[in-house]
PAKEKE-105435 format. One record per residue: residue number from 1; residue in three letters; y negated, z, x of N, C-alpha, C in turn. Coordinates in Angstrom, 2 decimals, padded with zeros to 5 digits, m for minus. Layout:
BEGIN
[atom NUM 'ALA' [Y Z X] [Y Z X] [Y Z X]],
...
# end
This chain:
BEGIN
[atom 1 'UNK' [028.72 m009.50 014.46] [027.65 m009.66 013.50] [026.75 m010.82 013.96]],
[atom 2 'UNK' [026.62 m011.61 013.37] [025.58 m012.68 013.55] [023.85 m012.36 013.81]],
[atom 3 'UNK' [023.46 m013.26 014.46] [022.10 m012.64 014.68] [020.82 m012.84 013.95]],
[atom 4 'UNK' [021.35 m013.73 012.99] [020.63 m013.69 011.96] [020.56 m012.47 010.54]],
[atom 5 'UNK' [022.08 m011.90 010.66] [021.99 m010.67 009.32] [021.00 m009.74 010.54]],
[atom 6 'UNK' [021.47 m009.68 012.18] [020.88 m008.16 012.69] [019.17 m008.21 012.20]],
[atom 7 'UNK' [018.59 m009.74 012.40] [017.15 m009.93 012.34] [016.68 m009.47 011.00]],
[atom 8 'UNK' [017.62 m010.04 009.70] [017.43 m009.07 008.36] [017.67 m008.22 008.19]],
[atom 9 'UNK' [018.28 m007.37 008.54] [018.64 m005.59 009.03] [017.49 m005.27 009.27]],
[atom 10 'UNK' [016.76 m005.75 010.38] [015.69 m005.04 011.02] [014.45 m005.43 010.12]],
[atom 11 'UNK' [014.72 m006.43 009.53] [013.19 m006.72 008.39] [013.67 m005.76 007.21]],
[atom 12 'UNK' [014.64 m005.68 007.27] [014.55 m004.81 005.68] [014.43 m003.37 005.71]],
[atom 13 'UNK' [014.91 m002.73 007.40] [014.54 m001.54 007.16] [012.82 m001.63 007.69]],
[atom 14 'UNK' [012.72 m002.19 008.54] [010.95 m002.57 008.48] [010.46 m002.23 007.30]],
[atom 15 'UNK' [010.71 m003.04 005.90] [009.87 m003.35 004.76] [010.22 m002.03 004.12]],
[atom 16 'UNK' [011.25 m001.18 004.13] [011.33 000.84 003.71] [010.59 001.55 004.25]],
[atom 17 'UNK' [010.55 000.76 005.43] [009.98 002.03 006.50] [008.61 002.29 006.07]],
[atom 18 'UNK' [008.20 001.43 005.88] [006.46 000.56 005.29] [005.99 001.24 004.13]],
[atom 19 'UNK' [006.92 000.72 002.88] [006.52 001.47 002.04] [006.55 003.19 002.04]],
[atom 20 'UNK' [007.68 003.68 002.67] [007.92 004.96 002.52] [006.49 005.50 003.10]],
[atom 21 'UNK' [006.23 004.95 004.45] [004.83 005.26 004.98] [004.05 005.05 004.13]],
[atom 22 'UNK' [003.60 004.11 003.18] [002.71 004.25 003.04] [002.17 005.29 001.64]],
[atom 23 'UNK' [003.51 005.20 000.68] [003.52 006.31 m000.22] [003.10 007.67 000.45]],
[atom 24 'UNK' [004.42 008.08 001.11] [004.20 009.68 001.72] [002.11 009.90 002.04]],
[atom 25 'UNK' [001.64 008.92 002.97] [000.05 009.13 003.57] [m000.29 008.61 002.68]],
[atom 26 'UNK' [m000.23 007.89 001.58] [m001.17 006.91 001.09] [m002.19 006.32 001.96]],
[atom 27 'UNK' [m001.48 005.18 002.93] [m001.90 004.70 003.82] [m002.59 003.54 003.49]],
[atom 28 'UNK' [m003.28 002.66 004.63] [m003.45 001.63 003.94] [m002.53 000.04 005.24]],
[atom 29 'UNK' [m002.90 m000.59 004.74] [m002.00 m001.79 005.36] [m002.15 m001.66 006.55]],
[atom 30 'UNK' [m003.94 m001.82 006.74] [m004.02 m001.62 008.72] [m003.52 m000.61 009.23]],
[atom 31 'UNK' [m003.20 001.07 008.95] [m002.69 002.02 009.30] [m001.28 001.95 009.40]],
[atom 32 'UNK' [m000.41 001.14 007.98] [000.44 001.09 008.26] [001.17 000.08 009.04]],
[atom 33 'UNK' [000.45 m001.00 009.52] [000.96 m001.88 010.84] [000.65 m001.43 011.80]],
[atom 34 'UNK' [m000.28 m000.57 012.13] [m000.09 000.38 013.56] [001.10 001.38 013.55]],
[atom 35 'UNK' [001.19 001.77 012.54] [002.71 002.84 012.76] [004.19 001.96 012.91]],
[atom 36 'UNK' [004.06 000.91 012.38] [005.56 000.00 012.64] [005.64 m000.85 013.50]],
[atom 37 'UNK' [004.12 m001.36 013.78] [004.11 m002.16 015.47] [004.12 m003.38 015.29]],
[atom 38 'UNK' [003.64 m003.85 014.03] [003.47 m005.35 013.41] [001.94 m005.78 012.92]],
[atom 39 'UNK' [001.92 m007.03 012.89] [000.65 m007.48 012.48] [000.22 m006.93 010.88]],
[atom 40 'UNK' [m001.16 m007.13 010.60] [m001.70 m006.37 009.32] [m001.06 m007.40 008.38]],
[atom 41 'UNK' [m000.75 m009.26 008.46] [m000.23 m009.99 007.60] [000.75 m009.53 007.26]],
[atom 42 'UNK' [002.00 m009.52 008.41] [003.23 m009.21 008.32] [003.59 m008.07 007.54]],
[atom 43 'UNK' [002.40 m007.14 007.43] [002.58 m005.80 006.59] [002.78 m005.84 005.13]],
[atom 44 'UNK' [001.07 m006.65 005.28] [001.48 m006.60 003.86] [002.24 m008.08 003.33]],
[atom 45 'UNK' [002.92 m008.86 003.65] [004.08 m009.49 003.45] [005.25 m008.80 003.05]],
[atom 46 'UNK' [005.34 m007.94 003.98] [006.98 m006.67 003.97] [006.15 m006.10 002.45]],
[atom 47 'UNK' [005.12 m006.02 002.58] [004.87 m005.02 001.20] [004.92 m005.42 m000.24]],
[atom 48 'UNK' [004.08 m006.59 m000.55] [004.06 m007.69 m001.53] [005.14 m007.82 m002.02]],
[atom 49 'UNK' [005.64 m008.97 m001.10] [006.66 m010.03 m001.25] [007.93 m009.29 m001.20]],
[atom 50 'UNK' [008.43 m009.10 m000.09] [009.80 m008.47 000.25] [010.33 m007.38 m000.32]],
[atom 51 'UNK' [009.30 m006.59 m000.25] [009.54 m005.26 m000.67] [010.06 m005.50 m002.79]],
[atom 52 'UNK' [009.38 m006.55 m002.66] [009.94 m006.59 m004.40] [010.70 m006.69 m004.87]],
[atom 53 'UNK' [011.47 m007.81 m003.47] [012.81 m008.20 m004.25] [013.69 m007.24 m003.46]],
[atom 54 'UNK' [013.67 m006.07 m002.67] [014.46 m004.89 m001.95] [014.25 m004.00 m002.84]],
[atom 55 'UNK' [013.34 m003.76 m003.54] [013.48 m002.69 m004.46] [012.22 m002.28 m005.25]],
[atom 56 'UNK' [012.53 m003.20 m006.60] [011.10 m003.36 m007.37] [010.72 m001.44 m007.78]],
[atom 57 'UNK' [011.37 m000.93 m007.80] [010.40 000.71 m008.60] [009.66 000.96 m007.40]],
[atom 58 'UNK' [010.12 000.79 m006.06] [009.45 001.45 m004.55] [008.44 000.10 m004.74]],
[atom 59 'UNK' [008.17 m001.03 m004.63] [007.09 m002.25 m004.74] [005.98 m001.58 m006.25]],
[atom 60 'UNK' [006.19 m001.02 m007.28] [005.23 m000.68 m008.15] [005.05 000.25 m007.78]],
[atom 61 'UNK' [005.10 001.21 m007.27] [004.61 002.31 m006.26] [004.01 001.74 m005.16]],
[atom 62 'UNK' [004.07 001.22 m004.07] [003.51 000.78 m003.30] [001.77 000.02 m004.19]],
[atom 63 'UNK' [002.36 m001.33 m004.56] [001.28 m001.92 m005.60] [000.41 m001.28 m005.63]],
[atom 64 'UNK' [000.82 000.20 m006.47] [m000.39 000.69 m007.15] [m001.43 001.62 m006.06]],
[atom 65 'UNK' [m000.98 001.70 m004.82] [m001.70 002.16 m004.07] [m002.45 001.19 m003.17]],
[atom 66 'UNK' [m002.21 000.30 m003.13] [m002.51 m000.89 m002.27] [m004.06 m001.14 m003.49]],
[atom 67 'UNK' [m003.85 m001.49 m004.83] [m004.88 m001.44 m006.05] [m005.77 m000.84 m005.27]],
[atom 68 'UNK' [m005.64 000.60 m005.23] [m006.43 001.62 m005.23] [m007.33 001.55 m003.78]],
[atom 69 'UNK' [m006.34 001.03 m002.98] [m006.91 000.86 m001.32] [m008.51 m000.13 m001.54]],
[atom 70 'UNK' [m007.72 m001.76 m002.44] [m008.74 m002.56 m002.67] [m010.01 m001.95 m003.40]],
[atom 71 'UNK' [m009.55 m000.81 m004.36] [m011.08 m000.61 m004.77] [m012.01 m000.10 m004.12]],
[atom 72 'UNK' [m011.44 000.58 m003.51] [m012.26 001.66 m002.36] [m012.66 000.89 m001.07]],
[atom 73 'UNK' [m011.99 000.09 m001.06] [m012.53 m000.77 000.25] [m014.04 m000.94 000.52]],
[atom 74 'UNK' [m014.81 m001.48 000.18] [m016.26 m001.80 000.19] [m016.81 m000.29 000.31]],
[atom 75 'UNK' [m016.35 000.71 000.23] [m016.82 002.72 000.06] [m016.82 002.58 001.71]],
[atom 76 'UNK' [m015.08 002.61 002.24] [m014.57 002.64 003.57] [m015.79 001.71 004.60]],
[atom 77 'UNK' [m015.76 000.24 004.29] [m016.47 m000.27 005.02] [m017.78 m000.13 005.20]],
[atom 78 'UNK' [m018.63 000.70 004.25] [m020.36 001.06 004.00] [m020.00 002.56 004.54]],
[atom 79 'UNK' [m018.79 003.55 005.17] [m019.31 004.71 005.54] [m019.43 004.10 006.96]],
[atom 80 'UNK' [m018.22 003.03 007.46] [m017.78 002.67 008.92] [m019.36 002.56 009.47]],
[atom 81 'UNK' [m020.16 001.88 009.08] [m021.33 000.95 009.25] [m022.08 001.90 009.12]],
[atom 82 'UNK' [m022.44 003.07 008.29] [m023.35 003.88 008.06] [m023.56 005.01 009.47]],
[atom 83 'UNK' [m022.13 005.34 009.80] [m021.94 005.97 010.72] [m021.82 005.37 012.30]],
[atom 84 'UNK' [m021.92 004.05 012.80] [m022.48 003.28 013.34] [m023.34 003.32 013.56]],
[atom 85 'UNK' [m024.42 003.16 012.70] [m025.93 003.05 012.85] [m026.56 004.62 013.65]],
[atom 86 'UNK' [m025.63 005.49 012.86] [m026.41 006.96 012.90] [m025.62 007.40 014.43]],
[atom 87 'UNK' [m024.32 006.49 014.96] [m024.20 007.14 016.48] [m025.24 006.17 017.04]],
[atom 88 'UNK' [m025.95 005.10 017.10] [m026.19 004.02 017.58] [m027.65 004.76 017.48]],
[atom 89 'UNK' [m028.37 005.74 016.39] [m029.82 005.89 015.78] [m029.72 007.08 017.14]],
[atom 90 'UNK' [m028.43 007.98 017.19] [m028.82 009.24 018.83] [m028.24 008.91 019.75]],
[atom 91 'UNK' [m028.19 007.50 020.32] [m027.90 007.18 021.67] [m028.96 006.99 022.00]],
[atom 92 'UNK' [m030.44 006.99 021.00] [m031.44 006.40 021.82] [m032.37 007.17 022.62]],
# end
């Protein structure tokens, strides 16, 4: 086997592995590049891009949770910060 199909072997089950993670938790990108051991780009690259042309019904599933990640984002980042302040308000 050449070592170029083994390197696409390993990206393509990468880019299943990804989505399946992230459906099953409804994860989000940074969670799911800590579980596969890749950068947060590379994630969502495997997720976007790759994953579309490996298997567009699993990519509109993915999509639509990734949507949902972006809306909520700015919620996630104002509790991170809120709860910051309030360990930071009884250290004193």
């Amino acid at each position: 086997m050449k070592k170029s199909s083994v390197k696409n072997l390993v990206i393509y089950n990468r880019v299943l592995e990804s989505a399946n993670y992230i459906i099953e938790h409804n994860a989000t990108v940074r969670e799911t590049a800590k579980i596969t051991k890749v950068g947060k780009t590379t994630t969502h690259l495997d997720l976007t891009t790759r994953l579309e042309e490996i298997n567009p019904k699993l990519h509109k599933q993915v999509e639509e949770i990734l949507e949902n990640n972006k809306v909520k984002r700015h919620i996630r980042g104002g509790e991170a910060t809120r709860q910051k302040f309030l360990s930071m308000k009884n250290n004193k």
